[in-house]
C-alpha positions in Angstrom: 0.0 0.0 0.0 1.7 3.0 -1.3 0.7 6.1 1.0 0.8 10.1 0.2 2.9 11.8 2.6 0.2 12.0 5.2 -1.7 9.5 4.4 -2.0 6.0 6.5 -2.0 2.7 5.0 -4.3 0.0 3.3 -7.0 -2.9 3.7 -5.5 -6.1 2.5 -8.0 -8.9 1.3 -9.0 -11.8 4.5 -6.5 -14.3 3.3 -4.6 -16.7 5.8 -1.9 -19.4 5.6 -3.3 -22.4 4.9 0.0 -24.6 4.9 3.5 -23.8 6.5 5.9 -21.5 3.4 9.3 -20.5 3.4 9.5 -17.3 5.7 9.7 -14.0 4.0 12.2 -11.7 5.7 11.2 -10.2 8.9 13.9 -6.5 8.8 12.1 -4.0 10.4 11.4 -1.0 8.7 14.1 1.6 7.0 14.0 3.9 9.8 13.6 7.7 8.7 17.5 9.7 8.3 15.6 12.6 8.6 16.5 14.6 11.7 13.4 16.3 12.8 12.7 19.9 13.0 11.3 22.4 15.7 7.6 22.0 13.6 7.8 18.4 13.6 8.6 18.3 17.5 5.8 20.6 18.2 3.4 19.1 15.5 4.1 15.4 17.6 3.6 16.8 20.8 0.4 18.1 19.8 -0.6 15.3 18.4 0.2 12.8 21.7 -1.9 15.7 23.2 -4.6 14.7 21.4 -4.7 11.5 21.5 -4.4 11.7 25.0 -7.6 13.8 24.7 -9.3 11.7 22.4 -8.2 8.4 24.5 -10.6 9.9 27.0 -13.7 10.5 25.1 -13.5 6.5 23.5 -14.1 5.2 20.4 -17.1 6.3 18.9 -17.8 9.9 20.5 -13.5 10.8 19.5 -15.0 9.4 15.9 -18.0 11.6 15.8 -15.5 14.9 17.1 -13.2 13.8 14.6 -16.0 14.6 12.5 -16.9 17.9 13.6 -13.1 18.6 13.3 -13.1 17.2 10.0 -16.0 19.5 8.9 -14.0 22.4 9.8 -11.8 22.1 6.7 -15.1 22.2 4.6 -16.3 25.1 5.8 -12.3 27.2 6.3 -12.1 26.4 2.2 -9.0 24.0 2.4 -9.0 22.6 -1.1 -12.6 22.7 -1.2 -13.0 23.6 -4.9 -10.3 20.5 -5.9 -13.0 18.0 -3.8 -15.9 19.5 -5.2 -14.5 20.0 -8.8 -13.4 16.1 -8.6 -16.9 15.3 -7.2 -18.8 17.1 -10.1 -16.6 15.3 -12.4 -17.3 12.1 -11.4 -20.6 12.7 -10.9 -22.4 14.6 -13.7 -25.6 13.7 -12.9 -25.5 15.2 -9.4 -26.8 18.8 -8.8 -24.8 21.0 -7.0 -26.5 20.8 -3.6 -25.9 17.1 -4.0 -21.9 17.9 -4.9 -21.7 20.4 -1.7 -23.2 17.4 0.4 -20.5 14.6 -0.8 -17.3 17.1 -0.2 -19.1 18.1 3.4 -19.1 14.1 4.1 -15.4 13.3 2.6 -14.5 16.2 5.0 -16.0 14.5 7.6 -14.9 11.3 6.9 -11.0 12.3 6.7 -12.0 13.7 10.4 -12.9 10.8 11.6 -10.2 8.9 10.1 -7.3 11.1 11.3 -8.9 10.0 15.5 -9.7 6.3 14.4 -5.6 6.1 13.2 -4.7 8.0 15.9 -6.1 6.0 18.6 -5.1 2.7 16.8 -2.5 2.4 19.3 -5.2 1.7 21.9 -6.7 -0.8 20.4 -6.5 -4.8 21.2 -6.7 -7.5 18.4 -10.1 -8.0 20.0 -11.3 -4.3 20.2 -10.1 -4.1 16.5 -12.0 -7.2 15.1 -15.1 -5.9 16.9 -15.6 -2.8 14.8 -15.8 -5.1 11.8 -19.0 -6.7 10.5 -18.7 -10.6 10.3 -16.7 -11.8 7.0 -16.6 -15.1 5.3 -13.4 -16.2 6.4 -13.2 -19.6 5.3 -13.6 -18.3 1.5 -11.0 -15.9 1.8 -8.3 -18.4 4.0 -8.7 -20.8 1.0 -7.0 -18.1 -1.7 -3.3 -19.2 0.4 -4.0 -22.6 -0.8 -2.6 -21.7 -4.2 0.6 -21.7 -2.8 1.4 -18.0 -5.2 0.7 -15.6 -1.8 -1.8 -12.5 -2.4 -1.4 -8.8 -3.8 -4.7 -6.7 -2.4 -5.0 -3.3 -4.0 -7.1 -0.9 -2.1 -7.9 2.9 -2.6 -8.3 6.2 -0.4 -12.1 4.8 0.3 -13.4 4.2 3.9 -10.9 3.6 6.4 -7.9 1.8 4.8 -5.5 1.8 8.0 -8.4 0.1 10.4 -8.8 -2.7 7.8 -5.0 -3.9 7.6 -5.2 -4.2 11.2 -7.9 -6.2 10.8 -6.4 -8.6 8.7 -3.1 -9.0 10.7 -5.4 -9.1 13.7 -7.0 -12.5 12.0 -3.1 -13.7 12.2 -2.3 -13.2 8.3 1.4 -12.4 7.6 0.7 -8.9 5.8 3.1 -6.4 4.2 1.9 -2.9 4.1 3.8 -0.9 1.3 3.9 3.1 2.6 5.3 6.0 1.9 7.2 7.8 4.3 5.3 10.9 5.6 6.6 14.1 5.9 7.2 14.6 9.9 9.5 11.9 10.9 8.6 11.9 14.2 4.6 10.7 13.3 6.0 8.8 10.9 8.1 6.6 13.5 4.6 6.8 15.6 2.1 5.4 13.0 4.9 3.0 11.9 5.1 1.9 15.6 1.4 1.4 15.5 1.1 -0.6 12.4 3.9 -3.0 13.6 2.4 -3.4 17.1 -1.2 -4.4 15.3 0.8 -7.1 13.5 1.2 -5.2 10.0 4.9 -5.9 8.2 5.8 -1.9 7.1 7.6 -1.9 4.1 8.9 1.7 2.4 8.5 1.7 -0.9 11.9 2.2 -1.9 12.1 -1.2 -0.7 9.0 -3.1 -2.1 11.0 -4.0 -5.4 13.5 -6.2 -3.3 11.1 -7.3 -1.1 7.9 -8.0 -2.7 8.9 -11.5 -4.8 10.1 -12.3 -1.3 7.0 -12.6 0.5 5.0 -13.9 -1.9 7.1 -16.4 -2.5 6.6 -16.7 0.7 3.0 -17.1 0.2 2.4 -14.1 2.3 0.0 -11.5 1.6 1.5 -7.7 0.1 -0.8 -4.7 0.3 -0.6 -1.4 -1.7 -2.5 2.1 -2.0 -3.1 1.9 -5.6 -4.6 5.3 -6.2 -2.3 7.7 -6.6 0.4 7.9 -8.1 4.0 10.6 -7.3 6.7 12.0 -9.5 8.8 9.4 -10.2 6.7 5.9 -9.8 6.5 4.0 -12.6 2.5 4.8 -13.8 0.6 3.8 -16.3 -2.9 6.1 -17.3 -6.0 3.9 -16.9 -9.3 5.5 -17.1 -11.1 7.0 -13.7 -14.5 7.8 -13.7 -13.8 8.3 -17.5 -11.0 10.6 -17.3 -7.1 9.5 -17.7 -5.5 9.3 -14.2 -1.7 8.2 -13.6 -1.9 4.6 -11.5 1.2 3.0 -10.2 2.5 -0.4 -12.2 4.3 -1.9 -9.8 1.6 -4.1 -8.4 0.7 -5.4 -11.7 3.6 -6.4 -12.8 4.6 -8.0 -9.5 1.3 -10.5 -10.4 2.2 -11.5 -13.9 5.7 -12.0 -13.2 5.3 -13.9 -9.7 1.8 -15.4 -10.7 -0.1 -14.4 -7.5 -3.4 -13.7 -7.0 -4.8 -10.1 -7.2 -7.3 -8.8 -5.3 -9.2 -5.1 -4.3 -10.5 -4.7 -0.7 -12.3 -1.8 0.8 -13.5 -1.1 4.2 -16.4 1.0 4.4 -18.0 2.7 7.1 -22.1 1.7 8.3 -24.5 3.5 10.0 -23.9 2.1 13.0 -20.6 2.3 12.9 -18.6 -0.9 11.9 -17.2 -1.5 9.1 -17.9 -3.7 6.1 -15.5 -5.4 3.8 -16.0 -5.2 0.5 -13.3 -7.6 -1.7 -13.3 -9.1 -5.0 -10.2 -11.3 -7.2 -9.5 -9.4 -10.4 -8.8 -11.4 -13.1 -5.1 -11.5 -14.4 -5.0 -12.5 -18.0 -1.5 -12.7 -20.3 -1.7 -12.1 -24.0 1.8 -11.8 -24.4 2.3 -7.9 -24.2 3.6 -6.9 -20.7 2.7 -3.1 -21.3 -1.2 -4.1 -22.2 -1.5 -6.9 -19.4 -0.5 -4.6 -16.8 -2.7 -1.6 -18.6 -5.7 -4.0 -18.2 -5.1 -5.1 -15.1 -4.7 -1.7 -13.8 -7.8 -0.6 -15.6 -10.0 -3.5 -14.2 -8.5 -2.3 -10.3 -9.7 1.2 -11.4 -13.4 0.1 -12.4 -14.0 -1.8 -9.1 -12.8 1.1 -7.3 -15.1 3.1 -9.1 -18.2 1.0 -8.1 -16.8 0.8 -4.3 -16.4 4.7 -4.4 -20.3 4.8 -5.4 -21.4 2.8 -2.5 -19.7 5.7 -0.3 -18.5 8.8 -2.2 -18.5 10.7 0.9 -15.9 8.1 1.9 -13.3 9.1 -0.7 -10.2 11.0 -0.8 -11.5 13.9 -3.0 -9.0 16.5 -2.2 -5.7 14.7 -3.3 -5.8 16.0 -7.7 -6.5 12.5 -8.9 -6.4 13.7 -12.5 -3.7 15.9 -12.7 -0.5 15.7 -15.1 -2.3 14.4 -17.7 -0.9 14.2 -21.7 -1.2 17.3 -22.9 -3.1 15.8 -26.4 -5.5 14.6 -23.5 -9.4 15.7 -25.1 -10.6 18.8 -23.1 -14.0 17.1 -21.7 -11.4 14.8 -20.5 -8.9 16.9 -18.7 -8.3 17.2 -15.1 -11.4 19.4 -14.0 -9.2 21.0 -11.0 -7.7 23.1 -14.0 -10.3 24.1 -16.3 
């Protein structure tokens, strides 16, 4: 799961050894060689202040402030007209009311998300499982049995940090690809976090080496598949219509290792649980690496589509999903942020 600089990490499908594999390497993370500045000491204090804070409200009234919070950036203008823009564009059909209610929500939802990650730390195995709906488990335990480990692609949709703990949390060898954030000290923090809860936390600089490893291992390897940096190998599959740069690496990890793909999202209920939502994606070889990984990347993108309209107001609007396009790109196919 490849993260944005503040961004936490990824659901991974329920998959679970089902016979003993040779064991992937266990390193601990690349630590950060970034010494860390006056703003990131008093950004991390800050933020062990509130989760102190937080900590003492509990689960699900810190959730619903982390809304109120959340709503705040809404309403102050902080990329508001990038969210709503992205919205419209995927959305036609919506009327603007309908646009302004979305962004609100996705403003909300990040909210919520920044004090459920935070508070992570406080959370058992047990405490964790319980804020998931029941899954099929046995269906899902079964993909190991190929023997080819799993790559799970997820998206910014729901909360993609609570569901990898979930998985390790059922006892499935899991690594989380991320990308270091920008304050080293909350990056040590979260990666503390996600190691504690069982997840494997792998930099991305690093996934290259490491990847054919675990599966080989017939382990599971997770990625945020949504977004793509300067730099990352990409390829531009369609999104709600429109070209959008989507990293390759994940595709081309399953035709040349052979392992099974899936996408995963957890997404939040009414009453506050979470639902998994997980599907295999077919991996087909004609021959042409550059088309195999182009249509695997573009069937990922479709399913995260149809997830995304079960819960729009669960997306990541305000990261530019459509920008740096070609510029021979059509214009009613452009990246709306700019028009």
């Amino acid at each position: 799961m490849v993260a944005p600089d503040a961004q936490p990490v990824p659901p991974v499908a329920a998959v679970t050894a089902a016979s003993p594999a040779p064991e992937a390497p266990q390193a601990p993370p690349t630590p950060s060689k970034r010494k860390p500045r006056l703003s990131h000491r008093l950004e991390y204090g800050a933020l062990r202040v509130a989760i102190g804070f937080f900590g003492l409200l509990g689960w699900d009234r810190a959730s619903a402030a982390g809304g109120i919070i959340g709503s705040l950036g809404y309403w102050l203008g902080i990329r508001r007209r990038v969210a709503m823009k992205q919205i419209a564009a995927a959305f036609p059909e919506l009327t603007p009311r309908q646009v302004r209610q979305i962004a609100l929500g996705s403003y909300m939802h990040l909210g919520r998300l920044a004090v459920e990650t935070a508070l992570l730390s406080r959370l058992t195995p047990d405490d964790l499982l319980a804020r998931f709906e029941p899954l099929d488990w046995e269906r899902w335990r079964s993909v190991l049995d190929r023997g080819k480990g799993a790559i799970v692609l997820t998206g910014h949709l729901g909360n993609w940090e609570l569901s990898g703990g979930y998985i390790a949390a059922r006892g499935v060898p899991v690594d989380a690809v991320v990308r270091s954030m920008g304050n080293p000290l909350f990056d040590a923090y979260i990666t503390r976090t996600r190691s504690r809860l069982g997840l494997r936390v792998v930099r991305d600089r690093e996934a290259v080496r490491r990847t054919p490893k675990t599966l080989a291992a017939n382990e599971v390897v997770g990625f945020l598949a949504d977004q793509s940096g300067i730099g990352l190998a990409s390829a531009l599959v369609p999104f709600f219509g429109r070209p959008a740069w989507t990293p390759r690496g994940p595709a081309v990890f399953a035709l040349r290792t052979g392992a099974p793909v899936f996408i995963g999202a957890a997404i939040r209920q009414s009453d506050g649980r979470f639902r998994i939502e997980a599907e295999e994606l077919p991996v087909v070889r004609t021959g042409s690496t550059d088309e195999d990984v182009a249509a695997l990347l573009e069937r990922y993108s479709h399913a995260l589509e149809r997830y995304i309209r079960l819960a729009p107001e669960q997306y990541f609007w305000q990261h530019k999903r459509w920008k740096r396009q070609p510029a021979d790109t059509p214009a009613h196919l452009r990246d709306p942020v700019e028009e």
